[in-house]
N, C-alpha and C positions, 0 to 999 in steps of 0.2 A: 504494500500500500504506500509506503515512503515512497518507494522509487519512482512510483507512476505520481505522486502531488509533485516532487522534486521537477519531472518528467513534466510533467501538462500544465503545472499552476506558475512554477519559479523561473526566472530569468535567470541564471548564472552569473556575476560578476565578472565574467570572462566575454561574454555576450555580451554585455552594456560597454563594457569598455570598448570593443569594435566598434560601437556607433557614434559616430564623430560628434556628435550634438551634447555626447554626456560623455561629463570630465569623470574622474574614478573620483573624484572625494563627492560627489552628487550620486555616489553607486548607494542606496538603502543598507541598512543592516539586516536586513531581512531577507537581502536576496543572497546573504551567505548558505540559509537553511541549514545551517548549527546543529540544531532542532532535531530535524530529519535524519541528516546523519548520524549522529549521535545514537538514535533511535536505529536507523541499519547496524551499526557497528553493532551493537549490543546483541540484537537480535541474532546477527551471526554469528557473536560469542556463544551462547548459551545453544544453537544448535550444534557449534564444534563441540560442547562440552557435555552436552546432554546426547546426544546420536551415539557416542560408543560406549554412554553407559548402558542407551537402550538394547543395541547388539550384544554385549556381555550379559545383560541380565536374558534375553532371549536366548541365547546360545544355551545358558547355566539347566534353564527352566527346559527346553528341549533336551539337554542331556539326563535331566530328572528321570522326567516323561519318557523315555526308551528304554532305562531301566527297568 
């Protein structure tokens, strides 16, 4: 959900600066998307750190089961 508001709602800083009309210190705070990021980064934390808990506990629980 980040990626696609970041995607379809925000202008990059990177963007506005190409346009000759707008100087970078006229660039909002808001078109950083802080915010957003922040929010991806985390999200992708806790699946790198939750995903191989899941597979070890599945793997443990299927080894049970076959006994």
């Amino acid at each position: 959900m980040a990626l696609h508001d970041i995607n379809q709602d925000y202008v990059s800083p990177k963007v506005l600066e190409d346009i000759p009309t707008i100087k970078s210190d006229e660039i909002p705070d808001w078109a950083s998307t802080r915010m957003e990021w922040t929010f991806v980064r985390i999200s992708l934390l806790l699946k790198v750190i939750i995903t191989p808990l899941i597979v070890i506990a599945l793997a443990k629980t299927v080894k049970k089961l076959r006994l």
